[in-house]
N, C-alpha and C positions, 0 to 999 in steps of 0.2 A: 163543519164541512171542510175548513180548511187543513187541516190534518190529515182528512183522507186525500184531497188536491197532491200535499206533499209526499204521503205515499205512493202513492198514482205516482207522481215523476221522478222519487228514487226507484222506482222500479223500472219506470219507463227506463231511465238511464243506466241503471243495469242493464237493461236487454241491448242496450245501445252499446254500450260498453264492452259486453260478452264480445259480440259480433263484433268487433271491429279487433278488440285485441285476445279475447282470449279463447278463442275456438279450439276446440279439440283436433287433434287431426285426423281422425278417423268420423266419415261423415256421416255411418249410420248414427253413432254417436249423438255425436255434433245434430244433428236431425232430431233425434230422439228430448236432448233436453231444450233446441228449441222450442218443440211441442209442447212441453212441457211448462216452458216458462210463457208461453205462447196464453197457455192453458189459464195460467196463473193470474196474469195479468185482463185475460176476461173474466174470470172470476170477481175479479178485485171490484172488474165495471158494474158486472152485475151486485153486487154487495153495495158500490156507492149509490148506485140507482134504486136501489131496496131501500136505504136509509132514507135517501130523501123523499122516497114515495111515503115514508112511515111519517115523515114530519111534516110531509106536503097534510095529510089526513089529517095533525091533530091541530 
């Protein structure tokens, strides 16, 4: 589980990262792969929470 911990917070820190320094300037853009990585990153919660539920079971 610590592995996914770690990618969980290079992600997080990408999203952090994006945002602060490397925004597109165009804000449909800029909008559109927020969404995006937005998306991603619940994904990710959902998948660590699926795992653990599998090994909470066995």
């Amino acid at each position: 589980m610590k592995i996914h911990l770690f990618i969980f917070a290079v992600l997080i820190a990408g999203f952090v990262s994006y945002n602060l320094f490397l925004k597109v300037d165009d804000d449909k853009t800029n909008t559109v792969i927020n969404i995006v990585y937005a998306s991603i990153l619940f994904g990710y919660i959902s998948f660590m929470a699926f795992t653990l539920l599998k090994k909470m079971k066995k």
